[in-house]
Structures are given as structure tokens and as C-alpha cells.
Kinemage of the C-alpha trace (Angstrom):
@kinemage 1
@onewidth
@group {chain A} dominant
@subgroup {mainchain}
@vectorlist {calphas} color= white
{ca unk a 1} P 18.900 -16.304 -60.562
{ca unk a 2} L 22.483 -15.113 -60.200
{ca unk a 3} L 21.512 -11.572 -59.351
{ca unk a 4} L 19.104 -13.334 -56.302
{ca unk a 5} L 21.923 -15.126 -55.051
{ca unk a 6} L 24.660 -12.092 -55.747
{ca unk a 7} L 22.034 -10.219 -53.468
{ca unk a 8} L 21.840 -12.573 -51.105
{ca unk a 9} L 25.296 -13.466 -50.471
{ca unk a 10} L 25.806 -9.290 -49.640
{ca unk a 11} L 22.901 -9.312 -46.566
{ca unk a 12} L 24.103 -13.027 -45.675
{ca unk a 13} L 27.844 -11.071 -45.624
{ca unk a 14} L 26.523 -7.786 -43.541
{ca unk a 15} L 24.620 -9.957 -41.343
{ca unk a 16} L 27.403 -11.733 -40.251
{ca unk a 17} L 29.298 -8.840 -40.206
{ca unk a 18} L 26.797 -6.855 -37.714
{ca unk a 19} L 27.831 -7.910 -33.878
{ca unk a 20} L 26.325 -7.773 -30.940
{ca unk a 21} L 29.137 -5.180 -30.020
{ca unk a 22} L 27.736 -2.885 -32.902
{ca unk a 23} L 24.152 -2.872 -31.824
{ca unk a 24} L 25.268 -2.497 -28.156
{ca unk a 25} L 27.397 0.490 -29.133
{ca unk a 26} L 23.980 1.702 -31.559
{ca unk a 27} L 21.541 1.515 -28.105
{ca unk a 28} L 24.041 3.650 -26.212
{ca unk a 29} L 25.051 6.012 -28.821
{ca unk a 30} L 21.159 6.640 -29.520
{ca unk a 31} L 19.765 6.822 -25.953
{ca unk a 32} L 22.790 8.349 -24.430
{ca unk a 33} L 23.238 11.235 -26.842
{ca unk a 34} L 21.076 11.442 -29.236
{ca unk a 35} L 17.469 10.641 -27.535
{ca unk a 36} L 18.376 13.488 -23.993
{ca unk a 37} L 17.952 16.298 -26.597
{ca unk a 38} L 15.423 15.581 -28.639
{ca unk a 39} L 13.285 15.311 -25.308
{ca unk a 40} L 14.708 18.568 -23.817
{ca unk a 41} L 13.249 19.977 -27.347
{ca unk a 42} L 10.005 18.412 -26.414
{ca unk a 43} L 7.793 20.813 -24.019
{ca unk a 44} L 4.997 17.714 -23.719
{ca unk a 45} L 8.281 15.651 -22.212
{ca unk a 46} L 10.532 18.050 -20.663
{ca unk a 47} L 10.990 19.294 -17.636
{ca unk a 48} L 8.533 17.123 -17.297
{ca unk a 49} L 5.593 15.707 -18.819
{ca unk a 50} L 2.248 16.145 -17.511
{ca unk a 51} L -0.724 13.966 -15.514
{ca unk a 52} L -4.114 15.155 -15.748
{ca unk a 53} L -6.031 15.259 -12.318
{ca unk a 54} L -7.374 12.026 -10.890
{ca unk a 55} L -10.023 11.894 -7.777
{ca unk a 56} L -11.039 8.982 -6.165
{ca unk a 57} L -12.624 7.659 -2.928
{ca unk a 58} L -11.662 6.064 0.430
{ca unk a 59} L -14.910 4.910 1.719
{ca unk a 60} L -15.310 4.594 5.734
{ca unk a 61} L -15.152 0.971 7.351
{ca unk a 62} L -16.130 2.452 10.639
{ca unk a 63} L -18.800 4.445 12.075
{ca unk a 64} L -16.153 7.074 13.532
{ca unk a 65} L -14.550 7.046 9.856
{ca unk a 66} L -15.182 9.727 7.333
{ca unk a 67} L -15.295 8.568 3.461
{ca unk a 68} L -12.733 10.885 2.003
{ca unk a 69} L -12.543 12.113 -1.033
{ca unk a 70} L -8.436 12.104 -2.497
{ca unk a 71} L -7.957 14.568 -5.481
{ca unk a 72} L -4.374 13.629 -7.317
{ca unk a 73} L -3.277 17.599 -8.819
{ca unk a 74} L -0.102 18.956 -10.432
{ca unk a 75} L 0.965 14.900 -11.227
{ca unk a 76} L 4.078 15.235 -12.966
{ca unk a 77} L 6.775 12.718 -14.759
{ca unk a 78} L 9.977 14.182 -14.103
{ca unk a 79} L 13.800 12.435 -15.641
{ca unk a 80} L 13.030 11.381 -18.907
{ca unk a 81} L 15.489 13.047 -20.589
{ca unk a 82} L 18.484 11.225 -18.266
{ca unk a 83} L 16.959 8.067 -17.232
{ca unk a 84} L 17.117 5.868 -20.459
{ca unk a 85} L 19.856 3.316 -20.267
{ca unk a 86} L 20.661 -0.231 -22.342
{ca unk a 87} L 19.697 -3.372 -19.978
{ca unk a 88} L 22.175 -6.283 -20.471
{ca unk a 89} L 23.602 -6.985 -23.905
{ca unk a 90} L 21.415 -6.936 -27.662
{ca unk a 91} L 20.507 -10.180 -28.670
{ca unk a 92} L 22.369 -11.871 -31.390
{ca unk a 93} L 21.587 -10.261 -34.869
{ca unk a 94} L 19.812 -12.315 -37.558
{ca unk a 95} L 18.612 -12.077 -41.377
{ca unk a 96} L 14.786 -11.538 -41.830
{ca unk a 97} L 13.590 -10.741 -44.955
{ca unk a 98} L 17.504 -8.985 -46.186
{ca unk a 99} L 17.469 -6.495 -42.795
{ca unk a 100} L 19.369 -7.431 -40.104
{ca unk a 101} L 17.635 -7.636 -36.966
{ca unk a 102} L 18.297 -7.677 -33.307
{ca unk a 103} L 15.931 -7.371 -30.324
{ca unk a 104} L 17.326 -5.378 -26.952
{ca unk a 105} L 16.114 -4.416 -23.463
{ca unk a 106} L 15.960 -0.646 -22.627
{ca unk a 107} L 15.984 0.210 -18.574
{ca unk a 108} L 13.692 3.027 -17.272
{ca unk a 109} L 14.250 2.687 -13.742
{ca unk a 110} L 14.364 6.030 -12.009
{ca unk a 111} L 11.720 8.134 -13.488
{ca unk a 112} L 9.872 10.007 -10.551
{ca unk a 113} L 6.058 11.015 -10.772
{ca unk a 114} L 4.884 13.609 -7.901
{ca unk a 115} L 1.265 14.936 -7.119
{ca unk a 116} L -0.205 17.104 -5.466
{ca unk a 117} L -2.853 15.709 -3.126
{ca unk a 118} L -6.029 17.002 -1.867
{ca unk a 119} L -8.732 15.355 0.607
{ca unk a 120} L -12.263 16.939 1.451
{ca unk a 121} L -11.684 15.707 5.376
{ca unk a 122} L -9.450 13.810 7.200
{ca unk a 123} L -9.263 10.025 8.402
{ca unk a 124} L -11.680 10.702 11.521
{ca unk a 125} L -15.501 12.525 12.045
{ca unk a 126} L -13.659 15.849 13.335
{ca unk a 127} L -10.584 16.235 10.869
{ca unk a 128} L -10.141 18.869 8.762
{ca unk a 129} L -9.076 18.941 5.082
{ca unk a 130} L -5.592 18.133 4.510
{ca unk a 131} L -3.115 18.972 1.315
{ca unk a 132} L -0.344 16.784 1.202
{ca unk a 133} L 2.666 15.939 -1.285
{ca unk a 134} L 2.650 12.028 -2.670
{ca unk a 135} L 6.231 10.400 -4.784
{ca unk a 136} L 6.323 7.792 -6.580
{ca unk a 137} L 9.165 6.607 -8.043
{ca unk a 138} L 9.814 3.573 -10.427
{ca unk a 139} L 12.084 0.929 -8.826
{ca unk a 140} L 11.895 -0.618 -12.509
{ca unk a 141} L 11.140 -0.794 -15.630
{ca unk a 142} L 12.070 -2.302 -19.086
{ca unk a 143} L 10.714 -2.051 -22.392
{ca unk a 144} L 11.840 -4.732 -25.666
{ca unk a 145} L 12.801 -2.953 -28.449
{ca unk a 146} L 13.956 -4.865 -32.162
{ca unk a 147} L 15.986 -2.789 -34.207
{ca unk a 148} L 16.641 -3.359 -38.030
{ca unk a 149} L 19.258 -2.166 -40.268
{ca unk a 150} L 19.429 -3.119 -43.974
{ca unk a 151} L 22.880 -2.136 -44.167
{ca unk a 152} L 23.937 0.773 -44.807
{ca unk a 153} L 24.360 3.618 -42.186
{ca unk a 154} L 20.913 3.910 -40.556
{ca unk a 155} L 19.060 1.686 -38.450
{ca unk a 156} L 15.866 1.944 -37.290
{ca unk a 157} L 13.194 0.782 -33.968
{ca unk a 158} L 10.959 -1.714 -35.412
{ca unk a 159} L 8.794 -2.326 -32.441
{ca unk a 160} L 8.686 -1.227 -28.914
{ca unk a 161} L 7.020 -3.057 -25.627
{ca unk a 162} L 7.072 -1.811 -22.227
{ca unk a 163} L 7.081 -4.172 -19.474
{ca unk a 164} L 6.252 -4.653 -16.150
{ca unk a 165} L 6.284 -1.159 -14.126
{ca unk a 166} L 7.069 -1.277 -10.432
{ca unk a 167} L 6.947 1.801 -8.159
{ca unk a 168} L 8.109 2.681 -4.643
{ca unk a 169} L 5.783 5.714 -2.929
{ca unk a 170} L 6.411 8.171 0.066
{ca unk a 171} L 4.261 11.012 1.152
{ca unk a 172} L 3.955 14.044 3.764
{ca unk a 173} L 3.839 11.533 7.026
{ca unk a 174} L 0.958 13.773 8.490
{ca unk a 175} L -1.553 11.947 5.776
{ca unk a 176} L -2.501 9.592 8.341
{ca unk a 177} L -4.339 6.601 7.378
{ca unk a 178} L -5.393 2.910 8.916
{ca unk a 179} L -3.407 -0.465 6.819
{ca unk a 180} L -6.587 -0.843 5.248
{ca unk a 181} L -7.457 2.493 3.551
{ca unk a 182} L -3.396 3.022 3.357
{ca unk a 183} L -3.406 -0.306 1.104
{ca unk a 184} L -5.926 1.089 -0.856
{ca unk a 185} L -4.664 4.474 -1.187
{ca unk a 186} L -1.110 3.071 -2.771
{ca unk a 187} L -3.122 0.630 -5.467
{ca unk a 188} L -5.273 3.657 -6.777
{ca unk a 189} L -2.171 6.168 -7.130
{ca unk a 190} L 0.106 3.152 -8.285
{ca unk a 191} L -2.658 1.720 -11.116
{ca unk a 192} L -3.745 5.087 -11.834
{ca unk a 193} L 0.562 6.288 -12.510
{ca unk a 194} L 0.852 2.989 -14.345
{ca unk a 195} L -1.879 3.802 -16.780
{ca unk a 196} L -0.626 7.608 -18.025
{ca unk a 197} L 3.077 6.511 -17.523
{ca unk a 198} L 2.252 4.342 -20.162
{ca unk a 199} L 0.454 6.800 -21.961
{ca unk a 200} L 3.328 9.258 -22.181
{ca unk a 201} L 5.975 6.293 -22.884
{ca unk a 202} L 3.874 5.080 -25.318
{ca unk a 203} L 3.206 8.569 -26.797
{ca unk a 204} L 5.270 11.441 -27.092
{ca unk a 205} L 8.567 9.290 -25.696
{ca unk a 206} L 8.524 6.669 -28.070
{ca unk a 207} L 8.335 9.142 -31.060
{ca unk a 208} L 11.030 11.029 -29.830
{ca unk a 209} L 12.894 7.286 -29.022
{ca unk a 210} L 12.180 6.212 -32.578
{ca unk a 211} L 13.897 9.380 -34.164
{ca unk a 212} L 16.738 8.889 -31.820
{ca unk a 213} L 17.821 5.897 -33.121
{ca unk a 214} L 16.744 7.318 -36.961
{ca unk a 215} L 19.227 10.230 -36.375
{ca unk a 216} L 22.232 7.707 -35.055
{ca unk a 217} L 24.408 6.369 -37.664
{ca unk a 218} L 24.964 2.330 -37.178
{ca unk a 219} L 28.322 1.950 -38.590
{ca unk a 220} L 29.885 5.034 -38.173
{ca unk a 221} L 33.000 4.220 -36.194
């Protein structure tokens, strides 16, 4: 019984002794030095990481409409090796289970995804095929992380969620297109970036995230 409580009384002592400041200075330590290497060493993440080809169609409304057919090529994620920043402050650290534990918000914003984009015609009966460039950039993104340490020197990612995902697009200004098909266009490149953005954060990122913050000592100083 006094060996429990001898045991306890050391995590009840480190977890009081584990700040905010500490975790905070852990996040930036691991995504701002640590993590842009280990993804430069990474040829599925860097220079950039890879989208696999997407077509889709943009079926007429109008008789003098063609239905064209939009062929994403060359998509490619570009900045995650620099992007990776801590949002806000850690959350306050607690004791579960004899690890202290902390949860934090990780900002994305600023990774850039660009295709290459092919159409079989253009918007009307008579036009021609048209190749075109299409960015897409992500005004934001977050992802929750909780981070354990059961104190001694290393610390590790316990869980990892990404969030929301908003993007901002431009393309070549000769892809010309009415509100309607336009609208449509931007929610089939936007859903379709979405879904292997996630794939690649989700993937080959977050293992090179979660050895980041394996390879970052917590209480050096």
C-alpha cells in the first residue's frame, strides 16, 4: 500500500510540475524543427505529395451547352514541410492513468494543392478543348492532437483529429464557365481535394508527425 501511494505521490508531483508553458514549448520544438526534416526525408511528402487523377462531368443545362468532361492531372500538395504551426495555447495538463496528458490544436493553414486540368470541349457547341491550371489553397485548417508523457524525457502523440478543411480556388481565367456549372465545378475539385488531403494527412504526415514529437525531448531545457 505504501509503495501505491509512494508511486502516486511522484506522477501527482510531475503532473503538477508539467505546465502549459512546457507542452507549448514541446509542440513548437517538435513541429518547428524536428517534424520539417523528417518530411523533406520523405519522397511520398516532399516536394510534394501526390493526387491521383480525378475526372468528372459538367452536364449541359442548355441546348447550346456541351456536357464537358473535366480531367483533374498532375494534382499536387505542395508546403508540408513549412506549414505546421501550434494554434493557441495546450490545454491544461492532467493525470490519467500515471501519464500526464494534455490535448493541443495544430494549424495547417497554407498548404497549396495545384492540378492540371483537362476538358474534352469547351462551355459552348463550337469550343474546342481547353487545358487549364486550377489552385487551391487552404484558408484553414486544424487538427486536435493529445500528447502524453509519463515523465521522463519523451513524450508522445496519443491521438490525432483533423478538422474542418476550408479552401480558397483560382484558375487560368480563360476556363470560362456559367454560375451554375462554375458552382459545380468548385464543389467537385474542393470535395474531391478534401478527401486525398485527408488521405495524405492522415497517412504518410501523421507518421512522420508522430515520430516528430517521439524524437523531441520534453524536458530538456
Amino acid at each position: 500500500m505504501l509503495r501505491f501511494m509512494t508511486l502516486l505521490l511522484a506522477a501527482s508531483t510531475f503532473g503538477n510540475g508539467a505546465t502549459v508553458h512546457d507542452f507549448n514549448d514541446y509542440v513548437d520544438r517538435a513541429v518547428g524543427s524536428t517534424l520539417p526534416p523528417l518530411i523533406r526525408n520523405a519522397h511520398s511528402l516532399y516536394p510534394e505529395a501526390r493526387i491521383p487523377f480525378h475526372t468528372f462531368e459538367l452536364s449541359e443545362e442548355y441546348v447550346w451547352q456541351n456536357d464537358i468532361e473535366v480531367r483533374l492531372t498532375e494534382g499536387a500538395v505542395k508546403g508540408l514541410d513549412v506549414v505546421t504551426e501550434r494554434s493557441g495555447s495546450c490545454g491544461h495538463p492532467s493525470q490519467v492513468m500515471g501519464a500526464t496528458v494534455t490535448t493541443c490544436t495544430l494549424d495547417l493553414s497554407g498548404l497549396e494543392a495545384t492540378y492540371s486540368v483537362r476538358t474534352n470541349r469547351g462551355e459552348h457547341i463550337f469550343a474546342k478543348r481547353k487545358r487549364f491550371s486550377v489552385d487551391v489553397r487552404v484558408a484553414s485548417a486544424t487538427a486536435s492532437i493529445v500528447l502524453a508523457s509519463n515523465g521522463d524525457r519523451n513524450a508522445r502523440l496519443v491521438s490525432f483529429h483533423l478538422n474542418h478543411i476550408g479552401f480558397v480556388m483560382s484558375y487560368d481565367r480563360d476556363f470560362d464557365l456559367d454560375a451554375s456549372r462554375q458552382k459545380k465545378f468548385g464543389e467537385e475539385v474542393f470535395d474531391y481535394t478534401r478527401s486525398e488531403l485527408t488521405k495524405i494527412i492522415e497517412g504518410s504526415y501523421f507518421t512522420a508527425l508522430s515520430q516528430a514529437f517521439a524524437n523531441t525531448c520534453f524536458a530538456c531545457r
